[in-house]
C-alpha positions in Angstrom: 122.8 22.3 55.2 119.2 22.0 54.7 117.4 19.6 52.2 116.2 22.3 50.1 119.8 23.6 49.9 121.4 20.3 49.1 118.5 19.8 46.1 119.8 23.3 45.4 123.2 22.0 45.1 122.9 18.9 43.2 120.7 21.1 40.6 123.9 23.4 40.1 125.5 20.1 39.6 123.4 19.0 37.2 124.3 22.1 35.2 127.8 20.4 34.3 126.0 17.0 33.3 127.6 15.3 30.4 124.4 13.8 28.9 124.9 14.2 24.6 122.7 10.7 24.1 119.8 11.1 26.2 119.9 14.8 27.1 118.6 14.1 30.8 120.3 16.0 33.1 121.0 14.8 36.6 123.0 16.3 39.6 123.8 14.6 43.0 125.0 16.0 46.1 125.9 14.4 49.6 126.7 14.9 52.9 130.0 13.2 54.3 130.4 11.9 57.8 132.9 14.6 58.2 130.9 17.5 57.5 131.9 18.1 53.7 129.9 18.3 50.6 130.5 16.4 47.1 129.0 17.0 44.1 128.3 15.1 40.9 126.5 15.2 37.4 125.8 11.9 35.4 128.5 11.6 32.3 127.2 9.8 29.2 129.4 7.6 26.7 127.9 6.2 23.3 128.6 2.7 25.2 125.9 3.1 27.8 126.8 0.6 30.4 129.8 3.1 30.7 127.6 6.1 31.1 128.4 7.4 35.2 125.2 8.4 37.3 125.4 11.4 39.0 125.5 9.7 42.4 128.3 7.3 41.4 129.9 10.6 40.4 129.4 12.3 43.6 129.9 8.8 45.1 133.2 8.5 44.0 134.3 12.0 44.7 133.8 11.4 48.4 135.9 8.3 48.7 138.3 9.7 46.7 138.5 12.5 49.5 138.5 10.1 51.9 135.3 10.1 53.2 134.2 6.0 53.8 130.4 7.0 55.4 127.7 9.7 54.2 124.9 11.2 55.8 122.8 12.3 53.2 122.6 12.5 49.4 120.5 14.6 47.1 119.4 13.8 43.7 117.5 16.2 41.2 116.8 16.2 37.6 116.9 19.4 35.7 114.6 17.6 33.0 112.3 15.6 34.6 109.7 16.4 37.6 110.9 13.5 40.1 114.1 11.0 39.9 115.1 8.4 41.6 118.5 6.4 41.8 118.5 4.0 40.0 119.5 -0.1 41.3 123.0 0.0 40.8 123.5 3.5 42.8 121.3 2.4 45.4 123.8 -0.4 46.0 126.5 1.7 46.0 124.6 3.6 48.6 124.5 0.4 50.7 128.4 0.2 50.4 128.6 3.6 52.4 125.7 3.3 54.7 123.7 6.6 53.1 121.7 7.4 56.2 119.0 9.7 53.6 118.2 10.3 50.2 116.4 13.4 49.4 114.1 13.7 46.2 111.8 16.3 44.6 108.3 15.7 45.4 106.5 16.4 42.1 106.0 19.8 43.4 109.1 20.5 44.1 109.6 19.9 47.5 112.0 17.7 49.2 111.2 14.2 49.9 113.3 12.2 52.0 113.5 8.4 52.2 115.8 5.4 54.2 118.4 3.1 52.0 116.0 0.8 53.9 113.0 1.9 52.2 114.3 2.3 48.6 116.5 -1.2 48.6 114.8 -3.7 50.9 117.0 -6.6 51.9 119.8 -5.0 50.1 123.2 -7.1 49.7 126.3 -6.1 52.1 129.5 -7.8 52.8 129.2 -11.1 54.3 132.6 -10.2 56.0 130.6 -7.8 58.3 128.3 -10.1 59.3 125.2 -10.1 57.7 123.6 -10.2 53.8 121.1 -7.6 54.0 120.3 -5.0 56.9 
């Protein structure tokens, strides 16, 4: 799959987004080590630090799946010209080595960036060796 068909995916996602408070809907969807594709939309609840991003979502779909490494994830907002993940997903990111994170461009077009480049010095396990990569 393509990066303009995994944007294409995470917007059909994004069609199922939960979003009642802020009305900003956002769909994510990755690549697993083995091959398979997992979607997510973000889900909303009146008690925000509750509220699920759609990467989480599609995050969590993965492991649950069994998947513990993914190649590449997409995210796209329906309601907005570009997005980007916020902190908290880009460390869940970390915690399964996303090799790429594709974006829209303001135009449109996929734009595609490194965990490295969008969480410098990011935290990992100090088990593996190491506090940042």
């Amino acid at each position: 799959m393509n990066d303009t068909e995994l944007l294409a995916t995470a917007r059909a996602a994004a069609e199922h987004a939960y979003v009642p408070y802020s009305n900003l809907r956002v769909g994510a969807a990755l690549i697993g080590a083995s091959g398979a594709i997992y979607t997510g939309a973000n889900v909303e609840n009146a008690a925000y630090p509750s509220t699920l991003c759609a990467e989480a979502v599609a995050i969590g779909h993965a492991v649950a799946s069994g998947e513990r490494a993914i190649e590449s994830l997409a995210v796209v907002s329906l309601d907005l010209t570009a997005i980007f993940p916020c902190g908290q997903c880009r460390q869940r990111m970390s915690e399964f080595n996303v090799q790429r994170v594709i974006m829209e461009d303001p135009t449109g077009d996929p734009e595609c960036h490194s965990l490295e480049e969008l969480l410098p010095g990011r935290f990992t396990d100090w088990r593996r060796g190491s506090t940042s990569t």
